[in-house]
C-alpha positions as CSV (number, residue, x, y, z in Angstrom):
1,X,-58.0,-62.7,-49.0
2,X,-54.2,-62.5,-49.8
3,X,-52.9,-59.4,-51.8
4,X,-51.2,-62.3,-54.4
5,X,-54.8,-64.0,-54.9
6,X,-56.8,-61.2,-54.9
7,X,-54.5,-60.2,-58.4
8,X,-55.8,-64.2,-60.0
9,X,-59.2,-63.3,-59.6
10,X,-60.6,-61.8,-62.6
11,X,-58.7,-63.7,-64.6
12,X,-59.6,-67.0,-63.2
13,X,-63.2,-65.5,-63.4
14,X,-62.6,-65.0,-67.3
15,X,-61.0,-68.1,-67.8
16,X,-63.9,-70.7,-65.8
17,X,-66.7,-68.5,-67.9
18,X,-64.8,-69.6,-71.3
19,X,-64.2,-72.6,-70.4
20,X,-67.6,-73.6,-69.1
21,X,-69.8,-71.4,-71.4
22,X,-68.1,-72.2,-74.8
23,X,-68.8,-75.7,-74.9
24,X,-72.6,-75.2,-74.3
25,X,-72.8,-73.4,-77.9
26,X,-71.6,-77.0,-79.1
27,X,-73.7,-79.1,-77.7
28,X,-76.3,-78.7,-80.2
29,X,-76.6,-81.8,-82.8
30,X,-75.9,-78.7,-86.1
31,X,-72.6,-77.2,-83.8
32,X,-71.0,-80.7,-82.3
33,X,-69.0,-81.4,-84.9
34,X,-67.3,-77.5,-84.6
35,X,-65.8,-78.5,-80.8
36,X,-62.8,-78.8,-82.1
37,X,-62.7,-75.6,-82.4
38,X,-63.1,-74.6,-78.9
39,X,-60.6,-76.6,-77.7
40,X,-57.4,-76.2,-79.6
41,X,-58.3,-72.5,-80.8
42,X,-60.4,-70.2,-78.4
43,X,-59.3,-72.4,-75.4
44,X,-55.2,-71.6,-75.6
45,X,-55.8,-68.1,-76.9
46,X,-57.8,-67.7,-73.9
47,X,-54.8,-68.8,-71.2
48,X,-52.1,-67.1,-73.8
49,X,-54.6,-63.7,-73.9
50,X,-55.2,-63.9,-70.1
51,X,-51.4,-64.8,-69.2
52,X,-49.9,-61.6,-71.4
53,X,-52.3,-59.3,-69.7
54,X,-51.9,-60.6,-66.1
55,X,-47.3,-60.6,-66.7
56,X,-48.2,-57.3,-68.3
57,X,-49.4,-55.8,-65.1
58,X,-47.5,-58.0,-62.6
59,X,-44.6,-59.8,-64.2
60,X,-43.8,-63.5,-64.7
61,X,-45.5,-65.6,-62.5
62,X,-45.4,-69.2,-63.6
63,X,-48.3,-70.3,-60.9
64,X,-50.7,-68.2,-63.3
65,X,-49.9,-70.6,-65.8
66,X,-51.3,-73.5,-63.8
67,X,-54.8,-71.5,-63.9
68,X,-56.1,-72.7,-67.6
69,X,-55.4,-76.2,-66.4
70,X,-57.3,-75.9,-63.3
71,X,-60.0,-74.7,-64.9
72,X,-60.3,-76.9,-67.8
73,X,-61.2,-79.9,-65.4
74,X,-64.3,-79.2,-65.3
75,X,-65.0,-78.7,-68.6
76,X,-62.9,-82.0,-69.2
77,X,-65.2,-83.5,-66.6
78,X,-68.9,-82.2,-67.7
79,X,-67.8,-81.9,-71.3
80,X,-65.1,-84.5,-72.5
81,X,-65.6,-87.5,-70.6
82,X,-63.5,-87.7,-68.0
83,X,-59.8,-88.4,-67.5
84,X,-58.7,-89.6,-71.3
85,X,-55.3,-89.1,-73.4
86,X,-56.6,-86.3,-75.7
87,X,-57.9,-84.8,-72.9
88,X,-54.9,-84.6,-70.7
89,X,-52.4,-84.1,-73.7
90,X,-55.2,-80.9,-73.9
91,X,-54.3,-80.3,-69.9
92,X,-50.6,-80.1,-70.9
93,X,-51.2,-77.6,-74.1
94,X,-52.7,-75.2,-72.4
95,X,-50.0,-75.5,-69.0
96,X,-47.9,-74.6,-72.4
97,X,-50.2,-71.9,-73.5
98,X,-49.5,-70.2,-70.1
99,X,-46.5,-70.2,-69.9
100,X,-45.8,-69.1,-73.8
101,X,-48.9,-65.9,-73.1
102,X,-46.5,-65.1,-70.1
103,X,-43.7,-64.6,-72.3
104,X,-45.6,-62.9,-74.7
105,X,-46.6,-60.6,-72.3
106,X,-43.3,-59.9,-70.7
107,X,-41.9,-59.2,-74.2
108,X,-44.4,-57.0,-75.5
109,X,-45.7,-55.2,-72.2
110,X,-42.3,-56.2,-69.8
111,X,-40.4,-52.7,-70.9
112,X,-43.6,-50.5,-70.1
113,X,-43.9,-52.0,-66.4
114,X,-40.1,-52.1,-65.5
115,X,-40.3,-48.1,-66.4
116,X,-43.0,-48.1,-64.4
117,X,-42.0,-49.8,-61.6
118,X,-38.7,-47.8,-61.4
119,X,-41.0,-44.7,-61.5
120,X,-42.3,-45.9,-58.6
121,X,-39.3,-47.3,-56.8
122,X,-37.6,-44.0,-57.4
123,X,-40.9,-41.8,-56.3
124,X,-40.6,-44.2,-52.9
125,X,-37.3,-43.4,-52.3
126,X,-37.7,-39.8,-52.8
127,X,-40.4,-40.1,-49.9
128,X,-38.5,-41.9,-47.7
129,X,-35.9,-39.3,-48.4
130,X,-38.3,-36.5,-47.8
131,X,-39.7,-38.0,-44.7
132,X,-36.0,-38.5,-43.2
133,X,-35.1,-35.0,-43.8
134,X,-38.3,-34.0,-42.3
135,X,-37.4,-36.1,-39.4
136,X,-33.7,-34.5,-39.0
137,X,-34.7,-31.0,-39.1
138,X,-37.7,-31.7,-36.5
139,X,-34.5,-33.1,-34.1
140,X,-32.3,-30.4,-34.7
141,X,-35.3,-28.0,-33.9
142,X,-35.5,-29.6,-30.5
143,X,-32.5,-29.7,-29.7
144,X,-31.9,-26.1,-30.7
145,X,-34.9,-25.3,-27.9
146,X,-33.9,-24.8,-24.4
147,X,-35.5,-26.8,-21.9
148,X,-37.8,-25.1,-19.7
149,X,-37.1,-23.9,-16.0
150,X,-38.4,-26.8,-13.6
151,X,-41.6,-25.8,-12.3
152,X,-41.5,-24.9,-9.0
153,X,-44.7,-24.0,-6.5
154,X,-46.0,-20.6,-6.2
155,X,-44.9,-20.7,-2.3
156,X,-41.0,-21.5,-3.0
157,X,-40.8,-18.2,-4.6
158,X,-43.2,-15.7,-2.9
159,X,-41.2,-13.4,-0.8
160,X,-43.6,-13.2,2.2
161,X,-40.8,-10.9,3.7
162,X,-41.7,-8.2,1.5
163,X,-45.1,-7.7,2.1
164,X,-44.3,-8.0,5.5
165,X,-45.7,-5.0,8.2
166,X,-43.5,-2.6,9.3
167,X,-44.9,-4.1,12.8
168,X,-43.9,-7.7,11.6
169,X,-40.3,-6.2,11.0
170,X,-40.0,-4.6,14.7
171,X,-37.8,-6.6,17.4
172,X,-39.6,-8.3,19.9
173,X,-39.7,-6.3,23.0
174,X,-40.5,-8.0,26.5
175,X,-43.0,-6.7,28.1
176,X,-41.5,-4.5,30.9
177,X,-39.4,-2.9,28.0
178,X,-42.7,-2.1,26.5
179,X,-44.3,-0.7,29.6
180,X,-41.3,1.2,30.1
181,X,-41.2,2.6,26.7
182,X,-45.1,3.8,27.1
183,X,-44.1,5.6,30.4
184,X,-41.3,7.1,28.7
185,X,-43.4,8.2,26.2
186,X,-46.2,9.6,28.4
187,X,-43.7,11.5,30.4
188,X,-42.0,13.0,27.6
189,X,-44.9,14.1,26.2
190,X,-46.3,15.8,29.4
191,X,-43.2,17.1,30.4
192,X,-42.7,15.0,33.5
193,X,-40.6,12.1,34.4
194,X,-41.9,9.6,36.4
């Protein structure tokens, strides 16, 4: 259900139980001739009760005002008759009694829920406000950290050089040099030269 309806709904539930229940009590032969009563008293200071309560909380809404009418046609319908002048001259007091609660209530209550609703608004802002900040100083973090190194593999950087045998880092020799070398050796060490 929409947010805007959702905020009619206890009142329209007020307002049908009034308007449905009250005129049971008069049905009765001893409590007929008292109707009157419900209809031009209890029924407007029902819509003007309802209406100053709902603009106290939520401001002037002139649909709200359309809500006693609405729900006096049933009433009108089980109650009344049907469709006749005095009942839809009734229709049109309490459209009026709507509208005049909703100016009650923005006369009496209106000041309390501006200041309210400012408190709010400002208490927004101030988040927004906070949250921005928060957001700057998270930017200026990053861009105050140096970007890492690119990674590079293990094997670009290992220096198989230096691990390297001292064999590994000998020139190649041919292999008469070699066999030469060995006889030099030999000879050298047994004191002859072949």
């Amino acid at each position: 259900m929409n947010n805007s309806l959702k905020k009619y709904v206890p009142y329209v539930a007020i307002i049908f139980a009034i308007y449905i229940l009250v005129p049971l009590i008069f049905l009765s032969e001893s409590m007929k001739n008292f109707s009157p009563v419900a209809y031009y008293f209890v029924f407007p200071a029902t819509a003007i009760i309802c209406s100053a309560f709902y603009c106290s909380k939520n401001g002037l809404d002139f649909l709200f005002s359309l809500i006693a009418p609405i729900m006096y046609l049933p009433s009108m319908i089980i109650y009344n008759g049907g469709f006749k002048t005095t009942n839809l001259i009734l229709l049109i007091s309490y459209l009026i009694a709507g509208i005049f609660g909703l100016f009650i209530g923005d006369v009496v209550f209106g000041d309390k829920r501006r200041q309210r609703e400012q408190e709010e608004k400002a208490e927004a802002e101030e988040k927004m406000l906070e949250a921005k900040r928060r957001d700057e100083a998270e930017i200026e973090r990053m861009a105050k950290k140096e970007t890492p190194p690119a990674e590079t593999s293990d094997d670009d950087e290992f220096d198989y050089g230096e691990y390297a045998s001292d064999i590994d880092k000998t020139p190649i020799k041919s292999t008469e040099q070699e066999i030469d070398d060995i006889l030099g050796e030999f000879g050298s060490s047994s004191g002859r030269k072949i």
